[in-house]
BAGUTOR-365258 format. One line per 10 residues: for each residue z, x, y of N, C-alpha, C. Coordinates in steps of 0.05 Angstrom, whole numbers. Layout:
N
Z X Y Z X Y Z X Y  ...
END
This chain:
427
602 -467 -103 597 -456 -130 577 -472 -145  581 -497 -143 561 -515 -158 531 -515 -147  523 -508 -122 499 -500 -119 491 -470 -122  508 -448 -117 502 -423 -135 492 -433 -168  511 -446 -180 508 -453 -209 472 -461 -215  476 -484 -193 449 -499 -193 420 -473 -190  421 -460 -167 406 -442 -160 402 -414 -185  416 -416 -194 419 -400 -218 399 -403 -239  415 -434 -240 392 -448 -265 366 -454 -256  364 -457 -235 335 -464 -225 313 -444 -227
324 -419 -224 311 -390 -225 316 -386 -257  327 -396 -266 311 -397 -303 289 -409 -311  295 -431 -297 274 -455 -306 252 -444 -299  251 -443 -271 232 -430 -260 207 -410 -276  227 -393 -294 225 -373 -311 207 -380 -331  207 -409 -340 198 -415 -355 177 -431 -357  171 -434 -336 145 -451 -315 123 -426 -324  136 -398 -303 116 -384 -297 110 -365 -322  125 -367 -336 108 -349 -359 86 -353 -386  76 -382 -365 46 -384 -376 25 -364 -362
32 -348 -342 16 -343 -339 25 -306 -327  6 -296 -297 13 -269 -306 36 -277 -289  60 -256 -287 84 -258 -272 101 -230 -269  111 -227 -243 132 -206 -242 157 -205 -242  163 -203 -265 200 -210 -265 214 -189 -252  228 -199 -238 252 -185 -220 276 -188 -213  293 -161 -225 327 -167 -227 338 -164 -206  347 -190 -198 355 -190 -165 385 -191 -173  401 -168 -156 433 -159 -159 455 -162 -132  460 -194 -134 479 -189 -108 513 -199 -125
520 -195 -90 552 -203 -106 553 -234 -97  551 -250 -117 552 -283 -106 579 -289 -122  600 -279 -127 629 -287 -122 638 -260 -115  673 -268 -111 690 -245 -103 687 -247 -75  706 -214 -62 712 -215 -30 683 -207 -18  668 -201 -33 637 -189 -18 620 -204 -6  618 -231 -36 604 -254 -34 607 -268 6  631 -265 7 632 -277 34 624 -263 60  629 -232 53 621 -207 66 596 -211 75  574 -221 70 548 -222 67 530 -223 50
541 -216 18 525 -208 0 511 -245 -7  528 -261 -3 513 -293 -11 501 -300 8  504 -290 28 481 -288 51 453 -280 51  459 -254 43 429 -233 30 420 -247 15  429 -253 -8 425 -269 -25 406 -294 -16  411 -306 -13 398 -335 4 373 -329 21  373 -296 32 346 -299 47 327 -289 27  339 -269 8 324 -263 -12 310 -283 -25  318 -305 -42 311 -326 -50 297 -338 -35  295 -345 -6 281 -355 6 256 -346 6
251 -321 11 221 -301 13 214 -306 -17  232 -312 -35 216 -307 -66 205 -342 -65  210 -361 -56 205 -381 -60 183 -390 -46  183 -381 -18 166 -389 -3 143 -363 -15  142 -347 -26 124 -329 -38 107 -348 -55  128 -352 -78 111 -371 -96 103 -396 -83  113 -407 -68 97 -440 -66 62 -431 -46  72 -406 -40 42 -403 -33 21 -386 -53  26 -390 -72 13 -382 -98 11 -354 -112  43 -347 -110 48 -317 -118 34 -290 -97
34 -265 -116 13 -250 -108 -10 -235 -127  -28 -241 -109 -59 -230 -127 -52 -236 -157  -54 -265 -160 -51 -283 -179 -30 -281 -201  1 -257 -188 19 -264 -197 38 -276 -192  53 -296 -211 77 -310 -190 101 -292 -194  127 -296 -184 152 -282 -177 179 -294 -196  184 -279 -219 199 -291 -241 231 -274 -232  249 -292 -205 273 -281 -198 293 -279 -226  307 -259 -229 328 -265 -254 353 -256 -238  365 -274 -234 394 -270 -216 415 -254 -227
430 -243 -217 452 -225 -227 477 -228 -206  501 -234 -215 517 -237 -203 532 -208 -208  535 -191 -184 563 -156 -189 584 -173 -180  590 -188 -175 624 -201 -169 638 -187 -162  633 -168 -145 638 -147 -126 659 -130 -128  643 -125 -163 650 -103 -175 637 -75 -189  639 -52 -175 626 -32 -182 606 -36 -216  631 -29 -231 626 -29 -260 611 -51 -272  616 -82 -257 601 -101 -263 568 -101 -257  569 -84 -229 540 -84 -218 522 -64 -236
535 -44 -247 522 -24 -269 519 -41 -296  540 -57 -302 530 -70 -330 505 -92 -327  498 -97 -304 484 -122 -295 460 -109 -298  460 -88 -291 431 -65 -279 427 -65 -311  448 -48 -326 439 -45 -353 423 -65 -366  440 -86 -373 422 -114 -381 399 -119 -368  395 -121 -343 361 -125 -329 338 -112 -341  358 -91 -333 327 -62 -349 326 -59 -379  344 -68 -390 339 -60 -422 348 -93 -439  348 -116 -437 352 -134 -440 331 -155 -428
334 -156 -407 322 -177 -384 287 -158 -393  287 -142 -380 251 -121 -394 240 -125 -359  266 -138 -342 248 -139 -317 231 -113 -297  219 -120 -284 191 -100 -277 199 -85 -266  228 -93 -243 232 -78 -223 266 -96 -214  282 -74 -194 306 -82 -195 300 -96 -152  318 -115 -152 319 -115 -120 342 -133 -112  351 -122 -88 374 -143 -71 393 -115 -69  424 -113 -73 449 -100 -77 463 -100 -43  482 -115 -51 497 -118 -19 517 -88 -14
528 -82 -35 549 -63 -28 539 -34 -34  544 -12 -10 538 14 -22 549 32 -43  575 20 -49 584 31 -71 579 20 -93  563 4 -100 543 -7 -120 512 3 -116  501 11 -97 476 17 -104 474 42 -104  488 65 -92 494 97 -104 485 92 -134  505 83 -151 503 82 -178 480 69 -195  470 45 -180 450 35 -192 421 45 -181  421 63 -162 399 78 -157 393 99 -171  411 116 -174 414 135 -196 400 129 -225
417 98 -230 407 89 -255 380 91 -256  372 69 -235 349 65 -242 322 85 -232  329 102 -222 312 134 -218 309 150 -244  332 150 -259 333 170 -284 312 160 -296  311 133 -301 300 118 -314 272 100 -319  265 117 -285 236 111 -286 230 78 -273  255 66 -260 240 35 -257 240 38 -231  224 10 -218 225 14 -187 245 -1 -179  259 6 -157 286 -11 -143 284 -9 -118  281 -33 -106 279 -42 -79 297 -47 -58
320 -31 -56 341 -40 -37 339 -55 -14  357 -81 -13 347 -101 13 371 -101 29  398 -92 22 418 -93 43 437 -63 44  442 -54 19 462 -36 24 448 -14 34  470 4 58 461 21 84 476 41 86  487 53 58 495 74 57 470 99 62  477 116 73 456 131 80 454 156 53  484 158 39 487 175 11 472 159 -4  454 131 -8 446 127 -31 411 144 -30  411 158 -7 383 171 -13 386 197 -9
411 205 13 405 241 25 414 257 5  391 275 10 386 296 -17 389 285 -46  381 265 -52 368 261 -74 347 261 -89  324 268 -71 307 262 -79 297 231 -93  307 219 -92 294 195 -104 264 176 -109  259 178 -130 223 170 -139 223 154 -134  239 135 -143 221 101 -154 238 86 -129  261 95 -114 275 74 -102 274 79 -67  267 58 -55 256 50 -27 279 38 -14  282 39 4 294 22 28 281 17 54
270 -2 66 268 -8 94 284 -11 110  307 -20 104 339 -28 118 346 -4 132  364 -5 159 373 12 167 392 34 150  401 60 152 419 73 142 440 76 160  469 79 141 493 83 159 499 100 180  483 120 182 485 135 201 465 130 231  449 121 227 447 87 246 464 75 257  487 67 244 499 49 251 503 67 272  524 82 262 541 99 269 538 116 304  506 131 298 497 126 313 491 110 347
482 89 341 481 64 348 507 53 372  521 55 352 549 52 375 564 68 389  559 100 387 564 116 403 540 118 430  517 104 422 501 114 444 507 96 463  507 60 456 514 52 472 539 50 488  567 62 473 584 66 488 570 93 512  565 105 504 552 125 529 539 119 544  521 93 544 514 83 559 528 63 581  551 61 571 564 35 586 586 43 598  592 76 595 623 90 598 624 82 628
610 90 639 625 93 665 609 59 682  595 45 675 581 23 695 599 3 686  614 3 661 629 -20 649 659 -15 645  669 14 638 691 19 632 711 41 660  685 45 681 694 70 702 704 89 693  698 110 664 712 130 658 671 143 642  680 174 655 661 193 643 664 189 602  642 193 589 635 193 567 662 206 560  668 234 564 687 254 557 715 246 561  723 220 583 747 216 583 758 183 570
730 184 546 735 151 529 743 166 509  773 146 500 783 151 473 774 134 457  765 141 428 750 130 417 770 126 388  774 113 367 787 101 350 761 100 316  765 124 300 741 99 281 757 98 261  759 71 247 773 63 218 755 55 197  758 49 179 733 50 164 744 41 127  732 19 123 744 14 89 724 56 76  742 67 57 730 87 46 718 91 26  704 71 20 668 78 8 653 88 20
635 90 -7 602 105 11 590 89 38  587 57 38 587 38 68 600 56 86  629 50 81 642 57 114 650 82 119  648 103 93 642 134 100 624 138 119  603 139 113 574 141 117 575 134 147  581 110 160 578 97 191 606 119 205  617 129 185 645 137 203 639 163 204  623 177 192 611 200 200 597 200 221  575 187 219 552 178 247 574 177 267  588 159 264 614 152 291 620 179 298
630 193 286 652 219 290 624 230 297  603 245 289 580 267 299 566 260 337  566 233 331 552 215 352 570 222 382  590 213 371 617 202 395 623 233 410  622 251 383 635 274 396 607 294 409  589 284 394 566 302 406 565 292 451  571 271 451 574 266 472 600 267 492  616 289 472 652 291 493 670 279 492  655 254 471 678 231 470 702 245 464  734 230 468 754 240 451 760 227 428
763 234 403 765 224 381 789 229 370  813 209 375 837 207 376 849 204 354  825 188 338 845 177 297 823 174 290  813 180 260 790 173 242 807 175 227  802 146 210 828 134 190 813 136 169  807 138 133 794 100 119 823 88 101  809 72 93 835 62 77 810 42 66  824 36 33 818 9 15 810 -6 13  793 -23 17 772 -42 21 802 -60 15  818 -58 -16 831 -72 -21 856 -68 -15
862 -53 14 890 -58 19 903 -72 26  924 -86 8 943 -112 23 956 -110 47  961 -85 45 976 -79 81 965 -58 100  956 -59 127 943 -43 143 972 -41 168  982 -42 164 1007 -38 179 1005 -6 189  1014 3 173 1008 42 177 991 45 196  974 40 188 941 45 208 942 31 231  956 12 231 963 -4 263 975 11 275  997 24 266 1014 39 274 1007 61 292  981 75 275 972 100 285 961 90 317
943 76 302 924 60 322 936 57 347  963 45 352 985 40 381 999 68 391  996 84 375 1002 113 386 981 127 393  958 125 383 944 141 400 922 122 413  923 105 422 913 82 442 898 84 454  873 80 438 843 92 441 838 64 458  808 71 477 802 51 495 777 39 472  767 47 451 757 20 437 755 33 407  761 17 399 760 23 366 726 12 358  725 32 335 691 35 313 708 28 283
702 1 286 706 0 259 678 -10 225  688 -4 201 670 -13 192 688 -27 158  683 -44 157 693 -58 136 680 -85 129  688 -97 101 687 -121 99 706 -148 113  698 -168 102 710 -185 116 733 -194 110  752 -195 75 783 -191 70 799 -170 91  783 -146 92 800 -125 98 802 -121 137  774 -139 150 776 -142 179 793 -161 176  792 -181 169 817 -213 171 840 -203 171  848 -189 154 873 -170 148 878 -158 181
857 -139 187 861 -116 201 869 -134 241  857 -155 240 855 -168 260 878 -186 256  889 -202 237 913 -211 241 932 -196 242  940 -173 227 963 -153 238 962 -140 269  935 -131 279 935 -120 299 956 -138 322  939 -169 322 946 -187 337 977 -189 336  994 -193 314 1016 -192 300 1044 -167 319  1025 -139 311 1039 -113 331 1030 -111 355  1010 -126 362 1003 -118 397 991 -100 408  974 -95 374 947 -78 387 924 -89 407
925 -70 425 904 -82 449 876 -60 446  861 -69 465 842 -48 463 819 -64 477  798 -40 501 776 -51 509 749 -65 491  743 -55 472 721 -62 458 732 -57 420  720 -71 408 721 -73 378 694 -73 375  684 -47 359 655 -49 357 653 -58 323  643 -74 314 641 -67 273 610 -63 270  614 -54 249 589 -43 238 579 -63 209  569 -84 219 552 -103 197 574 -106 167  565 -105 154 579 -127 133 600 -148 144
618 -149 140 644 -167 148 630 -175 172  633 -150 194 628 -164 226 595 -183 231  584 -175 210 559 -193 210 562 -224 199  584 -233 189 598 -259 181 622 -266 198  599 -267 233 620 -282 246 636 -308 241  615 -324 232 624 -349 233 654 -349 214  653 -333 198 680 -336 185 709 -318 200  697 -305 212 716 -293 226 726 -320 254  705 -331 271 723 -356 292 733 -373 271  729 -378 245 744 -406 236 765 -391 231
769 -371 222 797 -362 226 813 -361 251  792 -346 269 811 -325 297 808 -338 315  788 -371 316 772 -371 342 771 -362 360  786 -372 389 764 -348 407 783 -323 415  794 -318 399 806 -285 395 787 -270 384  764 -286 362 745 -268 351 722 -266 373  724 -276 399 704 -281 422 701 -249 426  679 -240 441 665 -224 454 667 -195 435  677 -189 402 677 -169 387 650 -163 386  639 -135 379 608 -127 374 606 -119 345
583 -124 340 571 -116 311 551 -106 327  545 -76 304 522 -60 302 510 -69 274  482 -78 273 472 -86 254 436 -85 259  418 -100 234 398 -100 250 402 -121 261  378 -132 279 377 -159 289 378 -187 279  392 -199 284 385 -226 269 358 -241 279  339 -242 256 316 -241 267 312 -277 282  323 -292 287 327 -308 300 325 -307 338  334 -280 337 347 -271 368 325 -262 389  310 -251 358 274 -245 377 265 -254 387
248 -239 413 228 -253 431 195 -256 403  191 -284 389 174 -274 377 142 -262 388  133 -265 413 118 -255 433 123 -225 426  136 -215 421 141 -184 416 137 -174 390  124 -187 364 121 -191 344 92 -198 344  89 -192 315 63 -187 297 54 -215 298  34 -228 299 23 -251 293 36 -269 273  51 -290 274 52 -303 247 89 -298 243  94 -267 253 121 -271 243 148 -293 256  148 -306 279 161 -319 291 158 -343 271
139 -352 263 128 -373 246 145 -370 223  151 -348 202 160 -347 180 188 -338 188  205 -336 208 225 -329 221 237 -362 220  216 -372 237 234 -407 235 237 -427 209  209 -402 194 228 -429 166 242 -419 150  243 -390 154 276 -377 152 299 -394 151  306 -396 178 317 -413 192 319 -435 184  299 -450 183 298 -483 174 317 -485 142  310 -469 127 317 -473 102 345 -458 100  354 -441 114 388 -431 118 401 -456 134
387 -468 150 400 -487 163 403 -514 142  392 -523 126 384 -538 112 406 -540 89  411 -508 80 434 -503 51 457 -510 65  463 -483 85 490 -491 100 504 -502 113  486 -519 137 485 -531 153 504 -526 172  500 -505 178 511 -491 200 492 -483 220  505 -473 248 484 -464 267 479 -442 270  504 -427 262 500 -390 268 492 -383 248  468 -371 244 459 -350 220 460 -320 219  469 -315 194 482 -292 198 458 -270 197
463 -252 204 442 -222 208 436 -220 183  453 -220 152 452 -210 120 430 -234 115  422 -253 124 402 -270 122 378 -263 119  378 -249 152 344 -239 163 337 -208 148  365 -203 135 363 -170 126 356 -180 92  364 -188 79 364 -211 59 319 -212 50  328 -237 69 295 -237 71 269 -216 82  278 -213 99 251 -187 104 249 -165 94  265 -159 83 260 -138 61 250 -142 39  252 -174 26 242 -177 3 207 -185 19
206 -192 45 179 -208 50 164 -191 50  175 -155 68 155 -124 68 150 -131 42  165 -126 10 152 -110 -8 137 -139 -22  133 -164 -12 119 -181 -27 91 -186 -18  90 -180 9 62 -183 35 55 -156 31  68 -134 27 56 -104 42 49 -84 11  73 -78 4 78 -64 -21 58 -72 -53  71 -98 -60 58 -99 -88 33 -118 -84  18 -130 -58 -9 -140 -62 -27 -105 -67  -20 -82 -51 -25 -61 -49 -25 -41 -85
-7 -54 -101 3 -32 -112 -25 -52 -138  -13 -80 -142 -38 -91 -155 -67 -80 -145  -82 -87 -126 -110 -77 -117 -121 -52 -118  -93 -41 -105 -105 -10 -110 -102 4 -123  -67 0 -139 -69 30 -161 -64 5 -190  -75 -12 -188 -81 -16 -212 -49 -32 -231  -33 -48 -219 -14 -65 -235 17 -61 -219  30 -75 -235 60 -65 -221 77 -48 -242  62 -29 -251 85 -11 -265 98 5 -240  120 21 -243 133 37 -235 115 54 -210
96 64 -223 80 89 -210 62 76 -194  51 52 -198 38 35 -179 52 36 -158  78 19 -163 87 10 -144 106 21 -127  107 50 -141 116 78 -121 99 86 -98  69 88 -120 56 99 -95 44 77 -67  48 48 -82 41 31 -60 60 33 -34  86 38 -45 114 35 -19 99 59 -11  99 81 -14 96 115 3 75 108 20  41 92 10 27 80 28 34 64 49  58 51 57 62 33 73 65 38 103
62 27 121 52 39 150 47 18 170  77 -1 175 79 -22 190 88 -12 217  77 -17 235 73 -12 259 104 -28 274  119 -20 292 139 -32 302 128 -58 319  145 -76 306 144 -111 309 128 -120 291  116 -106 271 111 -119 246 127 -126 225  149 -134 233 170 -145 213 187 -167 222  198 -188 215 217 -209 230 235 -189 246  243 -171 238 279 -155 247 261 -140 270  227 -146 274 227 -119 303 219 -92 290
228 -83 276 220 -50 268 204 -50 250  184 -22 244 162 -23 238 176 -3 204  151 -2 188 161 8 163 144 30 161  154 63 152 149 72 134 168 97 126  163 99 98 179 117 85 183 150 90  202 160 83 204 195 87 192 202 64  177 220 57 157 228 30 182 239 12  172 247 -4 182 258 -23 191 286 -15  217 304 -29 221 327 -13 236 320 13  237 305 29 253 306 58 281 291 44
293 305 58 330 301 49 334 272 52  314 254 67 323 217 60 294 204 46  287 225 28 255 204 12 256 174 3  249 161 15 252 138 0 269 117 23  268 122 41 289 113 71 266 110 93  268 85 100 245 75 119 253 88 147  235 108 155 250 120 184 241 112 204  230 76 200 225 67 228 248 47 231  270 38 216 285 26 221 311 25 238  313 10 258 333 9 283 354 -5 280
378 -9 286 400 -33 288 406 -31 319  411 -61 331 414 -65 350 448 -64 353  453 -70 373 476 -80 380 484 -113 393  502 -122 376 511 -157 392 529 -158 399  538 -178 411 563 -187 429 566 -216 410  582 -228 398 587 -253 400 604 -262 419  601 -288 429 615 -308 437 616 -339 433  637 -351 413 632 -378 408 607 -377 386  587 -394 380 574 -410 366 548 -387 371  541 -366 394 522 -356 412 526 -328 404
501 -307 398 496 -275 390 483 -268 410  481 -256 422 479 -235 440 468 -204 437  440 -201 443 431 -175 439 439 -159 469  458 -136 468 468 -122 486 461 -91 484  439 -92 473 436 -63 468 412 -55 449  395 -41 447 384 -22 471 370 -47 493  373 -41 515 360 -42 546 344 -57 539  322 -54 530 293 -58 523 295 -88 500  312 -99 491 313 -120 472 338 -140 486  350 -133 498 375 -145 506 377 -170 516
390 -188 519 394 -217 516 416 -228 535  435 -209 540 453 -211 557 471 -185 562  484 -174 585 493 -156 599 514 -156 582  527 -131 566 549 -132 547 579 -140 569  599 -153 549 623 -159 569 639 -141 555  644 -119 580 660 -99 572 678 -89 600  713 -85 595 723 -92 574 732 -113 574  735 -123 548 753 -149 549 771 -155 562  755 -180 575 782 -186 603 807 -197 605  816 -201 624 849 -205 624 856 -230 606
862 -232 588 881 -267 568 865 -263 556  853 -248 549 840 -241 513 863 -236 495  866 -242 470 880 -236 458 884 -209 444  874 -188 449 867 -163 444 862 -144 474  866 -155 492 860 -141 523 873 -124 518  870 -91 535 893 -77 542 888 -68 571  875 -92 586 874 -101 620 902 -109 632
END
């Protein structure tokens, strides 16, 4: 907390450096306390800051520097709307960016569409914060939930019968899901995905981000005794979901999660250790994992001092995926977007820097995460949703991430199913 505090203040000060001169103030909105903060949102957070810092020490853009104004949602709906309020009509900042949770940026997208500002989403992946909205001013590069969702049905289809010896049509499949717009959204993809391919779809649960007891749902879960559960949640409500399972003697071949929580392994082994061994997250890549050879000139380079400087705050070894998702989203619209929206349409108001994102047209591996950028126009049921963006699939084990999916990026042969003296086997 005392270096959040610190970092806080520093990005005031900061504030007050740069407004001798020209500058772009920007209301950056994560959840840095509460159950989120740990979820990933102080994660995002951290890479965000990083791209804004290493922005400015190399002398802003097209001779403006980057005036962050931090906002803590304390990973609370209503708080993340009063935060937005104050930015845009208080703060006078230029433009909104960051939001870890999807049931916070539904609302503050809205906001800030009615209203004419630009808002830059860098983590939340609800796929409802753009379909059929039409939305003007607000962009995302980040994958959408139905990606995820996606994502982990294909590669279970891929692996049904070489890993598990059962046809696509005769895997029982499990999805649970906290019930927000996040784990709606991935548990749809799950359910369209799984069944478009025969899967059997035995239980589609959600329940409460904040439920104290998941007992019930365990319950279901042991009666109809699916060969791998799709789950999507934060990290209170997986800790929860994973110590009761263990508790009743739920088993099961594979535990797939879908990013937030399961993207904060490291907190999951200091709890479970190696009971939390060989679980998968669908996410994007942690851009660490890349072959940088497969990448744009230069990006491996800004990938390691990524790296250097996450390793540096936390001093830890595993970096989490909400890092590389964190930062490269703020690095597209600081390198790609507003040098574009300055030069060519003339400043960073709103309409500039609308039409600079719609111009954008990054070629795949022009980004740390691997995928390339550009937006759905205006009029298509996801405007404003980067439709070159992919999420891979990982494996953890121990201290080590694992790209297991798609074929073509992969790092190691997925271990499926969990073998015999796992603490979750049902070998």
């Amino acid at each position: 907390m005392k270096k959040l505090i610190a970092a806080l203040a520093l990005g005031c000060a900061t504030g007050t450096v740069l407004a001798q001169g020209k500058e772009i103030k920007i209301g950056v909105v994560y959840d840095l306390t509460g159950p989120l903060a740990a979820g990933g949102s102080y994660a995002g957070y951290l890479g965000t800051k990083y791209a804004i810092d290493m922005i400015n020490e190399r002398g802003g853009v097209e001779g403006y520097k980057i005036r962050p104004i931090y906002a803590d949602a304390q990973s609370k709906p209503e708080v993340a709307i009063n935060e937005t309020t104050r930015l845009l009509e208080q703060e006078k900042v230029d433009m909104l960016m960051g939001v870890f949770s999807s049931a916070h940026c539904v609302p503050m997208s809205q906001k800030a569409d009615q209203a004419k500002r630009f808002m830059w989403a860098n983590i939340c992946v609800a796929s409802s914060v753009f379909k059929d909205k039409n939305l003007k001013y607000v962009f995302r590069a980040q994958v959408h939930s139905d990606q995820h969702g996606w994502a982990s049905c294909n590669f279970l289809n891929d692996q049904a019968k070489a890993k598990l010896g059962k046809d696509p049509k005769d895997l029982k499949v499990a999805v649970i899901y906290e019930d927000g717009p996040y784990g709606a959204g991935v548990a749809s993809g799950n359910e369209a995905t799984c069944k478009g391919f025969g899967m059997q779809m035995v239980l589609k649960e959600g329940y409460a981000a904040t439920a104290p007891d998941l007992s019930p749902l365990i319950t279901k879960l042991k009666r109809a005794r699916p060969d791998v559960i799709l789950h999507t949640g934060y990290n209170p409500d997986i800790t929860l979901f994973l110590r009761q399972s263990k508790e009743q003697g739920l088993k099961w071949s594979a535990l797939i999660g879908h990013g937030a929580g399961y993207g904060q392994f490291d907190k999951l082994y200091a709890t479970f250790k190696e009971d939390a061994n060989l679980i998968y997250n669908v996410d994007p890549v942690a851009a660490q994992l890349l072959d940088p050879k497969t990448l744009a000139a230069g990006m491996g380079d800004v990938t390691k001092e990524m790296v250097r400087r996450y390793k540096a705050d936390v001093k830890g070894d595993e970096v989490p995926p909400h890092v590389s998702m964190g930062f490269n989203q703020a690095w597209i619209f600081f390198t790609d977007v507003l040098p574009r929206s300055i030069k060519k349409h003339g400043g960073i108001d709103s309409e500039a820097l609308r039409k600079a994102a719609l111009e954008t047209d990054i070629p795949v591996g022009g980004t740390i995460q691997g995928y390339g950028v550009k937006f759905f126009p205006p009029g298509h049921q996801m405007a404003g949703q980067n439709e070159r963006s992919t999420p891979v699939v990982m494996q953890y084990s121990g201290n080590d991430t694992f790209i297991v999916w798609p074929s073509a990026l992969k790092t190691r042969d997925a271990v499926l199913p969990l073998p015999k003296g796992h603490a979750y086997s049902n070998q």
